[in-house]
C-alpha positions as MATLAB code, in Angstrom:
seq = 'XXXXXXXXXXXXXXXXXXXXXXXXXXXXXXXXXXXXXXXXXXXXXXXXXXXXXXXXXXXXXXXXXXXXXXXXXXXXXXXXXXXXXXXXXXXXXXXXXXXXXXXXXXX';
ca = [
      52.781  138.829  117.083;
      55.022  136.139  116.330;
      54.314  132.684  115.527;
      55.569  129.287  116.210;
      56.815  128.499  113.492;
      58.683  131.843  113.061;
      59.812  131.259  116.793;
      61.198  128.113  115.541;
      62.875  129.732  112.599;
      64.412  132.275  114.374;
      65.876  129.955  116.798;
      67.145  127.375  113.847;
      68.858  130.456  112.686;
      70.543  131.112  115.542;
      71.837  127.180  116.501;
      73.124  127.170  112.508;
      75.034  130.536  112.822;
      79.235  130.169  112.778;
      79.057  131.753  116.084;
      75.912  130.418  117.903;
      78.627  128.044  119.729;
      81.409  130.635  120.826;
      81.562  131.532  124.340;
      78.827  129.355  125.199;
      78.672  127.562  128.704;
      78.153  124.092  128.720;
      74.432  125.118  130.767;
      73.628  127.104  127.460;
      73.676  124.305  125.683;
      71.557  122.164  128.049;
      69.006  125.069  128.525;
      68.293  125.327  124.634;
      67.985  120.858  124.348;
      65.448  121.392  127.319;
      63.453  123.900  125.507;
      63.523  121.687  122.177;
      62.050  118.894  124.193;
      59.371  121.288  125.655;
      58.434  122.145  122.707;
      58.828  118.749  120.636;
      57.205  117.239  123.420;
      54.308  120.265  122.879;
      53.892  119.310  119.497;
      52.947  115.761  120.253;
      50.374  116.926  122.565;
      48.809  119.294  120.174;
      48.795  116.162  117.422;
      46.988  114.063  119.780;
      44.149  116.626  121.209;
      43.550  117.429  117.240;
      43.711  113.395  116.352;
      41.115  113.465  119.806;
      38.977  116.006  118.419;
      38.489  114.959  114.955;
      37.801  111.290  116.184;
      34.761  112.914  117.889;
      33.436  114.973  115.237;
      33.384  112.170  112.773;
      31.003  110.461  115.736;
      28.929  113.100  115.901;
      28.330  113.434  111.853;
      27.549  109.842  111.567;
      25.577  110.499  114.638;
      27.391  107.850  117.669;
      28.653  110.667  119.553;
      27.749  110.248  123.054;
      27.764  106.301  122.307;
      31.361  104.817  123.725;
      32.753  103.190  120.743;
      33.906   99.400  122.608;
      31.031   98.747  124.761;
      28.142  100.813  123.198;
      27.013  102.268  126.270;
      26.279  105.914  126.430;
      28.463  107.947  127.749;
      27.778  109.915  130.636;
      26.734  113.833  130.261;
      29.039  114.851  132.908;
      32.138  113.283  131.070;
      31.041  114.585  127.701;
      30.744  117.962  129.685;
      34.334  117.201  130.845;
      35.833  116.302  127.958;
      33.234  116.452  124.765;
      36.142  114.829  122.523;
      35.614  111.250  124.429;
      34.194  108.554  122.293;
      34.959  105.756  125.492;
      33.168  105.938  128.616;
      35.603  106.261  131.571;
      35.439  102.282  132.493;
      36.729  101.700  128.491;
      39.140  104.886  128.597;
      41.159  103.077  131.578;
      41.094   99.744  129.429;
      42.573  101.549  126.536;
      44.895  103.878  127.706;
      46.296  100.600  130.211;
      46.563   98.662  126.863;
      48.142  101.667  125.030;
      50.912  102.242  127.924;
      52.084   98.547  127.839;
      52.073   98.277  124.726;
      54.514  101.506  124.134;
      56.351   99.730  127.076;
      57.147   97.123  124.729;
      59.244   98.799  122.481;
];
């Protein structure tokens, strides 16, 4: 079974060959920049559910998991069922992701 990272070797190899560019249409070219944003864009996904996850662990060893981390309330069984990585309750999730997409809108 191959990895990712040997996936992403391989295909390094091929872009960096003297011949990886001969006879290639133009709608090669776009095909292989789609799949290195698919997978670039994968990778930053990944980062974020493991940046997520940790976040909630270190709640639960110093024991506020289940406690939303702005407002202190607890956090309702059903949404840790849902996603057991949340440290906000819903009503503080909205808040922060809103505040998080303007803010990346600002740049």
């Amino acid at each position: 079974m191959r990895t990712r990272a040997g996936m992403r070797r391989e295909s390094e190899g091929m872009r960096e060959s003297e011949l990886a560019h001969v006879d290639n249409h133009p709608g090669d070219t776009g095909s292989e920049l789609h799949d290195e944003e698919l997978d670039e864009t994968t990778e930053i996904f990944l980062a974020e559910e493991e940046r997520r996850i940790s976040e909630a662990r270190h709640a639960l060893a110093d024991g506020s998991y289940g406690t939303c981390k702005n407002c202190g309330r607890t956090i309702p069984p059903a949404r840790l069922e849902a996603m057991p990585e949340a440290v906000r309750c819903i009503d503080c999730q909205r808040l922060f992701e809103g505040h998080h997409r303007q803010q990346t809108r600002a740049y």
